[in-house]
C-alpha positions as CSV (number, residue, x, y, z in Angstrom):
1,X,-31.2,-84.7,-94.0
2,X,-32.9,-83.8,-91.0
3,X,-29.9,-83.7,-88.0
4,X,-30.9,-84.9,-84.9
5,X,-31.2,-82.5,-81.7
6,X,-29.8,-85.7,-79.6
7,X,-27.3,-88.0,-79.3
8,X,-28.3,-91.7,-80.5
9,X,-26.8,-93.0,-77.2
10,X,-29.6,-90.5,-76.1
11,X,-32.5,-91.7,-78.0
12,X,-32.1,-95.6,-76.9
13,X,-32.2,-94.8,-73.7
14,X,-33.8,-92.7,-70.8
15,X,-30.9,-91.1,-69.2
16,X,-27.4,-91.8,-68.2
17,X,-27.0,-91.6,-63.9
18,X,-25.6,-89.5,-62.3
19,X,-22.4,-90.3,-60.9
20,X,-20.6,-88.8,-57.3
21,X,-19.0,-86.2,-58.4
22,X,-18.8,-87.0,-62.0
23,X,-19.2,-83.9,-64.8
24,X,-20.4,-85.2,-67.9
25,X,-18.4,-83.3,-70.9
26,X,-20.4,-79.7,-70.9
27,X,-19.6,-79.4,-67.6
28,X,-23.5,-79.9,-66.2
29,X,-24.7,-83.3,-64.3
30,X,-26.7,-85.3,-66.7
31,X,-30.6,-86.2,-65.3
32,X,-33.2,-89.1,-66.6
33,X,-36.5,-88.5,-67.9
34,X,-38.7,-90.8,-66.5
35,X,-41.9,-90.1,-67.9
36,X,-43.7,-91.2,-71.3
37,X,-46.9,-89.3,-72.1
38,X,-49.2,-89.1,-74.8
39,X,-48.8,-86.5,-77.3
40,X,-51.9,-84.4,-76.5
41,X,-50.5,-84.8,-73.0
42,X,-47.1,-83.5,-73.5
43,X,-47.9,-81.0,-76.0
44,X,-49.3,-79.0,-73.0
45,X,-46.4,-79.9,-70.3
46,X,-43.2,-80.1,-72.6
47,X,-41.7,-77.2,-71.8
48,X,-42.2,-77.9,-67.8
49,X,-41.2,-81.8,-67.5
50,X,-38.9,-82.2,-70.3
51,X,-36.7,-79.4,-70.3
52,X,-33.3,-79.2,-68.7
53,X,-32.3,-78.3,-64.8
54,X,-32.7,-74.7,-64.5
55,X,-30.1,-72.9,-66.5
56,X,-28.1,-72.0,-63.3
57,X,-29.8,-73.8,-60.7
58,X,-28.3,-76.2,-58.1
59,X,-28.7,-80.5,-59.1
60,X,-30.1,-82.4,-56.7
61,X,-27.0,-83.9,-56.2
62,X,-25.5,-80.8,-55.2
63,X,-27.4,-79.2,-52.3
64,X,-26.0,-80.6,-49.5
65,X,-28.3,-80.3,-46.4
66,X,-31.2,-79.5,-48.9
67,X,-31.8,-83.1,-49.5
68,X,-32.5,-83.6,-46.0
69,X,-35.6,-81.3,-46.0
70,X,-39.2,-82.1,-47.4
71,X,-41.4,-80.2,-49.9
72,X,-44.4,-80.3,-51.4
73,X,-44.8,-78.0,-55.0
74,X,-48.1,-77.6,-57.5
75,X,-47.9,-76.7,-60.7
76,X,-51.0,-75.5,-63.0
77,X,-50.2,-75.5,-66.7
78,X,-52.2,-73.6,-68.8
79,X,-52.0,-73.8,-72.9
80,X,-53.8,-72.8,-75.9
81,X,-52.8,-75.9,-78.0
82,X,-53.9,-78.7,-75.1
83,X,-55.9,-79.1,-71.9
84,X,-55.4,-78.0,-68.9
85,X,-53.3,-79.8,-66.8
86,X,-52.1,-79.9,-62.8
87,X,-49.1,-81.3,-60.9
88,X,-48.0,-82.2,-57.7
89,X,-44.8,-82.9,-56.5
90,X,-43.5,-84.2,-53.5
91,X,-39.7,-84.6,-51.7
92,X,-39.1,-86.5,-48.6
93,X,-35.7,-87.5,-47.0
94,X,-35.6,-89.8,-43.6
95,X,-32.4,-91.4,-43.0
96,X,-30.9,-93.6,-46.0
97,X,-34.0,-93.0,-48.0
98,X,-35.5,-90.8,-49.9
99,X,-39.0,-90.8,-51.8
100,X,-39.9,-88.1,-54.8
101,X,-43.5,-88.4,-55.9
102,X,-45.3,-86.8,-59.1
103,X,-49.4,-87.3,-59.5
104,X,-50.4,-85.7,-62.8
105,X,-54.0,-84.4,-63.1
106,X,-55.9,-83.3,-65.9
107,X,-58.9,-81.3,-66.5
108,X,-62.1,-83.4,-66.9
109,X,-65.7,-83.1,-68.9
110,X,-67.3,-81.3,-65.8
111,X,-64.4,-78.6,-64.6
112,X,-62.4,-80.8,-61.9
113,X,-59.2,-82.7,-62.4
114,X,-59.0,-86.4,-62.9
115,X,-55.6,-88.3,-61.9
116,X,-53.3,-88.9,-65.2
117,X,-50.0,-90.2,-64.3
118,X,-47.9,-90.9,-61.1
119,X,-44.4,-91.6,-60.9
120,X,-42.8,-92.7,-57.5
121,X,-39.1,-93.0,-57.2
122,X,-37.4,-94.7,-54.4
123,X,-33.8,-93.8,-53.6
124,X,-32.0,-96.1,-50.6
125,X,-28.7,-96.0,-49.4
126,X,-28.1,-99.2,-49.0
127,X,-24.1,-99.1,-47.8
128,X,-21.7,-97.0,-48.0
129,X,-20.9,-97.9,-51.8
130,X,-24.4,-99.3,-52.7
131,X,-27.2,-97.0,-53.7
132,X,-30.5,-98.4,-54.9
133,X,-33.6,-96.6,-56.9
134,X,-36.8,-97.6,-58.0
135,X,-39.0,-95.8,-60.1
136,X,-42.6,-96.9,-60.4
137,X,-44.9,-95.6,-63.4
138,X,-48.6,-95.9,-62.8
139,X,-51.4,-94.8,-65.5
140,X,-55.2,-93.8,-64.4
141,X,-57.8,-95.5,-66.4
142,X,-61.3,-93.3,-67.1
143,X,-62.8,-94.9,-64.2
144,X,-60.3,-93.7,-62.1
145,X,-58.4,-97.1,-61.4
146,X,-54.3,-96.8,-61.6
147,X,-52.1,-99.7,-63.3
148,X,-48.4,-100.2,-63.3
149,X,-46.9,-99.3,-66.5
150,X,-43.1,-99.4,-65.6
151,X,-40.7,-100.3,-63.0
152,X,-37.6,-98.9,-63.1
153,X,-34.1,-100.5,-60.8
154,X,-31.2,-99.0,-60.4
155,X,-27.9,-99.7,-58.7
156,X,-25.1,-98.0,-58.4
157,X,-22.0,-99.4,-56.9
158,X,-19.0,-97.1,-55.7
159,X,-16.2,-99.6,-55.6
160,X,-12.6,-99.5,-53.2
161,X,-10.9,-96.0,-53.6
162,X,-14.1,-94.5,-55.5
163,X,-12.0,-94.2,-58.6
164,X,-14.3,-96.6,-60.6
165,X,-17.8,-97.3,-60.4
166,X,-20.8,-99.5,-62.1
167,X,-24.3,-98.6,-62.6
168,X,-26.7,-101.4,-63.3
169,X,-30.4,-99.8,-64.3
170,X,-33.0,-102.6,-65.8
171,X,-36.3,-101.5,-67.2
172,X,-39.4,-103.8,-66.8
173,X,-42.8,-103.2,-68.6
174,X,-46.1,-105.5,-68.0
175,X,-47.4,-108.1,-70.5
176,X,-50.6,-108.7,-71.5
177,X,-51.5,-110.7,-68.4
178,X,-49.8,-107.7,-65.9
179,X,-47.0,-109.8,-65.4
180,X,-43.6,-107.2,-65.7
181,X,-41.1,-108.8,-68.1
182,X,-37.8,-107.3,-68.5
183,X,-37.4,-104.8,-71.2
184,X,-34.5,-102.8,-71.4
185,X,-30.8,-103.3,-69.4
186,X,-28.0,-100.5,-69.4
187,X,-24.7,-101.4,-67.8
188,X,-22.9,-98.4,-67.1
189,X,-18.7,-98.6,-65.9
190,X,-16.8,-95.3,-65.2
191,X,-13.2,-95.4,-64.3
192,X,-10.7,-92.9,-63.5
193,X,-7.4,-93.7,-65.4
194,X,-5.7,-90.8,-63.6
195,X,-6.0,-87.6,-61.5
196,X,-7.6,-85.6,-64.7
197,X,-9.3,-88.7,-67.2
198,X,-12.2,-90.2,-66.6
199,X,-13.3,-92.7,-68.8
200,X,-17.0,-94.6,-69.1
201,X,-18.3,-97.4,-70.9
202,X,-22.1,-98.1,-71.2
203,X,-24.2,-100.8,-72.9
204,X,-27.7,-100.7,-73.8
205,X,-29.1,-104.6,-74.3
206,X,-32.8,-104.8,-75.8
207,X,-35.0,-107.6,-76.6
208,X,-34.0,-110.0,-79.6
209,X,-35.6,-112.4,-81.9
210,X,-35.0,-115.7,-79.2
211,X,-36.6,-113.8,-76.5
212,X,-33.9,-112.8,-74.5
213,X,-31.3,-109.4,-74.4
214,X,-28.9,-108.6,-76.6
215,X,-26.6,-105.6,-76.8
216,X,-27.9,-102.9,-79.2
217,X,-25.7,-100.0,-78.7
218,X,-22.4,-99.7,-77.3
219,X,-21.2,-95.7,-75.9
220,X,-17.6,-95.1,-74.9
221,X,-16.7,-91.4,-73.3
222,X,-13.5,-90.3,-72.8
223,X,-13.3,-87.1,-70.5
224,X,-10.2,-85.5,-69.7
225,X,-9.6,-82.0,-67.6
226,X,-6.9,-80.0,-68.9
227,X,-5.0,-76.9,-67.6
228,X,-7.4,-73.5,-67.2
229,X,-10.7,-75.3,-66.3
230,X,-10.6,-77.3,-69.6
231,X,-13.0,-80.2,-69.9
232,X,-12.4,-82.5,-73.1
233,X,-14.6,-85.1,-73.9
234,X,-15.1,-87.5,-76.9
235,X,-18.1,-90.2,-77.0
236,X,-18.4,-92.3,-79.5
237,X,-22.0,-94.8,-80.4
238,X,-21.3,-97.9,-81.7
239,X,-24.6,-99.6,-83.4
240,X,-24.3,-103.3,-84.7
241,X,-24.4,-103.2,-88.7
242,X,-26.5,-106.0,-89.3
243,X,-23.0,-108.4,-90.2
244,X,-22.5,-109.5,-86.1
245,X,-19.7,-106.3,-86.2
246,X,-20.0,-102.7,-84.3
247,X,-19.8,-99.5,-86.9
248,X,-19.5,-96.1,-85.5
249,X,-23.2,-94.4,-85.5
250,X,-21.9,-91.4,-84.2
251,X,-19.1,-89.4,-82.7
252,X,-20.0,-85.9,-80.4
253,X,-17.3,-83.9,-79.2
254,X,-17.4,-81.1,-76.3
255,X,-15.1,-79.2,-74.9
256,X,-15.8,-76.7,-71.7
257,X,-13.7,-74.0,-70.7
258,X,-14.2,-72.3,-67.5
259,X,-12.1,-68.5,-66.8
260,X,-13.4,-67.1,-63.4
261,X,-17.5,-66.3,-64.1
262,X,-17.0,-67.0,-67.9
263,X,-17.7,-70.0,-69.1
264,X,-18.0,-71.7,-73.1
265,X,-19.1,-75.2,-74.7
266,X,-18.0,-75.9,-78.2
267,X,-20.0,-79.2,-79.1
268,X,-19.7,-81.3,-82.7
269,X,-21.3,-84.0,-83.7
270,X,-20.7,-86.2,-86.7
271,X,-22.7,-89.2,-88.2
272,X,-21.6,-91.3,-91.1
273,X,-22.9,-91.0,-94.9
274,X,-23.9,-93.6,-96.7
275,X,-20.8,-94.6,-97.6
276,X,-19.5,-94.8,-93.5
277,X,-17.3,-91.5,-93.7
278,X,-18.0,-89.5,-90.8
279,X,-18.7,-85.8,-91.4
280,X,-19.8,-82.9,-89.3
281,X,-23.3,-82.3,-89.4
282,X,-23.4,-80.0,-86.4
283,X,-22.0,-77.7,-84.4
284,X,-23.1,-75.7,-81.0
285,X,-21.5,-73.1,-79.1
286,X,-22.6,-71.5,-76.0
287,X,-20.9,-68.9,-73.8
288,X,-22.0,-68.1,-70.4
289,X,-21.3,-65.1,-68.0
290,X,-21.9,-63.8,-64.6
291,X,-21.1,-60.6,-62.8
292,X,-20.9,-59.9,-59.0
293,X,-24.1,-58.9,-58.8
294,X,-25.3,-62.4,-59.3
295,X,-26.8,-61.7,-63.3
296,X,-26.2,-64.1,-65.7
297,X,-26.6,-64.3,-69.1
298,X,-26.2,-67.1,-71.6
299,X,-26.3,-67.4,-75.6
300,X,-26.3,-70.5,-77.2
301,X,-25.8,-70.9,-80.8
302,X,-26.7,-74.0,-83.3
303,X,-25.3,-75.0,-86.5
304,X,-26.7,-77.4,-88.7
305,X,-25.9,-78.7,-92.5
306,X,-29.4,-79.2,-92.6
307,X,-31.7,-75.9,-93.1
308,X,-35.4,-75.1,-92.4
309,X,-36.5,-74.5,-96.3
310,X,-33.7,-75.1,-98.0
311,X,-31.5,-77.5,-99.6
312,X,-28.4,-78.0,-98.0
313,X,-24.9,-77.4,-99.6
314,X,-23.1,-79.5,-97.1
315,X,-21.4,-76.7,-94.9
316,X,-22.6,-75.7,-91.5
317,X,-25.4,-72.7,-90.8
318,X,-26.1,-70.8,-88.5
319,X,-29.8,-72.2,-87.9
320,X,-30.6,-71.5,-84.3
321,X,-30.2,-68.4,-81.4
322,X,-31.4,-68.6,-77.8
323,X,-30.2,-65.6,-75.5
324,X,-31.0,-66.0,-72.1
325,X,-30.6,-63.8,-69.0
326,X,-31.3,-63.8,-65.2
327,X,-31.6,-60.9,-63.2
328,X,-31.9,-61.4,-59.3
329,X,-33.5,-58.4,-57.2
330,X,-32.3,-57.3,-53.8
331,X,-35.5,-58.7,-52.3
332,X,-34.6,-62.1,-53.7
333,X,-37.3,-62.3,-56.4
334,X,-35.6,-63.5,-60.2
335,X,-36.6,-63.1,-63.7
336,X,-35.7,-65.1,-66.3
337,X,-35.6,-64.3,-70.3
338,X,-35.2,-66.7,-73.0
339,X,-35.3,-65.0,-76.6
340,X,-34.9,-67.9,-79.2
341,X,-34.8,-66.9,-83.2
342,X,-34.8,-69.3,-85.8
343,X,-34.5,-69.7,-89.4
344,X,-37.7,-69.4,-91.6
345,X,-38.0,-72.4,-93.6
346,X,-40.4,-70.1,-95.9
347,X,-37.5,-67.8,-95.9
348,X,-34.2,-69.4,-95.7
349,X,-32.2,-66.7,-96.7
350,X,-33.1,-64.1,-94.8
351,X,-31.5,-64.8,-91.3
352,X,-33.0,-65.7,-87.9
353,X,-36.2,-64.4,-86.3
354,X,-37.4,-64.6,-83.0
355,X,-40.3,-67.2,-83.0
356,X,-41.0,-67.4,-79.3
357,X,-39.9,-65.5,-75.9
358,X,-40.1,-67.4,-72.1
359,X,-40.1,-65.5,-68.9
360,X,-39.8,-67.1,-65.8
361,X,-40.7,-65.3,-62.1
362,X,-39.6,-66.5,-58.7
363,X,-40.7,-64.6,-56.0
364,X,-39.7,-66.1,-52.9
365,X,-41.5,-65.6,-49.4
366,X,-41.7,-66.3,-46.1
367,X,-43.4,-70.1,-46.2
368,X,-41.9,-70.7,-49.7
369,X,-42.1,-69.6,-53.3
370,X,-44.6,-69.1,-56.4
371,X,-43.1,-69.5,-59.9
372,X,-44.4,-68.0,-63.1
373,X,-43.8,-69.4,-66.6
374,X,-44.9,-67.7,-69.5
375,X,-44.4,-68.6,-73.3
376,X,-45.0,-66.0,-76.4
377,X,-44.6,-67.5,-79.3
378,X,-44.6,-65.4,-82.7
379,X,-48.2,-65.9,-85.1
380,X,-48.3,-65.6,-88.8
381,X,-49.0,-61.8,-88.3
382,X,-45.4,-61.4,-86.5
383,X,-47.3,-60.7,-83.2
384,X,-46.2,-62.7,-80.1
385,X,-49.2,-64.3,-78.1
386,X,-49.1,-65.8,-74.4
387,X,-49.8,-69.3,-75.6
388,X,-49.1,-70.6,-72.1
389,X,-48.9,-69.8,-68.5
390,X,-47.5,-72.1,-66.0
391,X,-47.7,-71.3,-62.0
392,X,-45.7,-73.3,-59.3
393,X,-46.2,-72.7,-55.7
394,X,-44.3,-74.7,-53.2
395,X,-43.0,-74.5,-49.8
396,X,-40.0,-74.7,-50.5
397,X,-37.9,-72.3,-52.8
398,X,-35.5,-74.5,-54.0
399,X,-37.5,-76.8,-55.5
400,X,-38.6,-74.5,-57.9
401,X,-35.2,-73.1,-58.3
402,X,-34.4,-76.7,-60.0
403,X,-37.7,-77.2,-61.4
404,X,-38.4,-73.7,-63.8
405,X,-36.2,-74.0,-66.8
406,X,-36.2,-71.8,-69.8
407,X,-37.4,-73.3,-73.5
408,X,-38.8,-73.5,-76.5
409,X,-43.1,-73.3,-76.9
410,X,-44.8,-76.6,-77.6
411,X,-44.5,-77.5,-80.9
């Protein structure tokens, strides 16, 4: 069987938030996507909007008196297997709110861009324990003319002590008449049982058959820090099983350890067969490094019962490489490297093979920073083509810091 690259919790819904402070079990702050293209759309920007924070960048969340400073970014994204496409970002921060804005483009008929997509996201600090977002998705029709698609609330709620806290995020989508009619809600309840656990509940309630919400999937994560910079974490998806009980969908479990600039991630997940037994079905390990210099490197490795080509025996295999490494000059500028092999599914047995390589260059300056992405991925010949180029400029560097990721080529 084909083994999913994310959790189910994942796939119902957009994102979990990201609480004050919180670590989710590898150790990174988890982000949303909010954006839902077409496929010809995201074929060309995948590797730019839906990939992860940067590998060693800051979050958002983290940068202090950042947040308090406006920037403006473009991005033009070039690819062989789509159209061109351009982005612009924006960040403001006055006070207790904050607006982040996104205006896709895309080439048109005669050589100039048309307006695609624009996302607007609201963030207000409403008290000291209350914070509120909104995130408005707007479409462009061919004459030009933008309709809402989505809307977006969230509220988070810090309550007395800030050991526990409840995130409420509903998701609203217009009818055929424009009017927006509730789609989607998540509850979302984290609680600190002590000093070192951390435990969350989330539930994700979708339309049902009398025209109201009911809960579809049920996620409980367990997270405990342990001596030595150890992070522990179990979730486990409960899905209903069609007889008005929960049955386990799927259990993942991480653990992080930390030793000065070393860092690994041992994650397993495991779904049930057809009979409800839960087995493995796979495995990923990463190990991370840094040295005083400020290089990092970073291999992750994937196994999977399920092989490219091959019919599976039921044991895990090694199935997927991705080395990565950062070097930062004296001058500031840094150079990112992703190397990912693969298994051959014409070829199963004979081991991994690079199948694409992604640099990334920022060069700061003095009234920002430019940002070059470009993908190889390898032909039938074994040769390695640029098959896209990506340039960000912005005018401020660490928005680009957070925005260029490594990953894989469109697929």
């Amino acid at each position: 069987m084909d083994v999913p690259t994310t959790s189910i919790s994942e796939r119902y819904e957009h994102g979990r938030s990201v609480s004050a402070g919180r670590l989710s079990s590898n150790g990174r702050y988890r982000s949303s996507v909010a954006m839902c293209l077409s496929p010809l759309m995201l074929l060309a920007i995948a590797a730019y909007f839906c990939s992860s924070l940067a590998l060693w960048a800051q979050t958002p969340d983290s940068q202090g008196d950042e947040e308090n400073k406006s920037w403006t970014a473009t991005t033009d994204s070039n690819s062989e297997n789509a159209e061109r496409i351009r982005t612009t970002e924006s960040h403001t921060h006055s006070g207790n709110r904050t607006l982040d804005k996104q205006s896709v483009e895309r080439r048109s008929s005669d050589g100039g861009f048309v307006p695609y997509q624009d996302i607007e996201k609201e963030t207000v600090q409403a008290d000291a324990a209350t914070v509120r977002t909104t995130t408005r998705t707007f479409a462009h029709d061919a004459d030009g003319g933008r309709t809402l698609v989505e809307v977006v609330e969230e509220e988070k709620r810090t309550l007395a002590g800030g050991d526990s806290n409840v995130v409420t995020r509903s998701t609203s989508d217009p009818d055929v008449n424009g009017d927006l009619q509730l789609v989607r809600r998540q509850i979302e309840e984290t609680k600190r049982l002590s000093p070192n656990v951390e435990d969350t509940k989330t539930t994700v309630l979708l339309p049902d058959a009398n025209g109201g919400l009911a809960p579809a999937v049920k996620v409980h994560e367990r997270r405990e820090q342990g001596p030595n910079g150890t992070i522990d974490s179990q979730e486990t998806t409960l899905l209903p099983n069609g007889a008005g009980n929960w049955a386990v969908g799927e259990i993942r479990r991480v653990t992080t350890r930390q030793d000065g600039d070393q860092r690994s991630t041992d994650e397993q997940i495991s779904l049930p067969d057809s009979e409800g037994k839960l087995g493995e079905v796979s495995r990923t390990v990463s190990n991370e490094a840094a040295t005083a210099a400020g290089d990092k490197s970073k291999t992750v490795e994937t196994y999977s019962v399920s092989i490219p080509g091959a019919v599976g025996d039921g044991s895990l295999h090694l199935v997927k490489r991705a080395i990565t490494s950062q070097q930062t000059s004296s001058a500031g500028q840094q150079v990112t490297e992703q190397q990912v092999e693969q298994a051959n599914p014409g070829d199963p047995g004979s081991g991994l093979q690079v199948t694409s390589v992604t640099i990334d260059t920022v060069r700061p300056g003095a009234s920002g920073a430019q940002a070059t992405r470009t993908i190889q991925a390898r032909d039938a010949n074994g040769s390695f083509p640029v098959i896209s180029v990506d340039t960000t400029k912005s005018d401020n560097l660490r928005a680009i810091q957070i925005q260029i990721a490594p990953s894989e080529p469109p697929k």
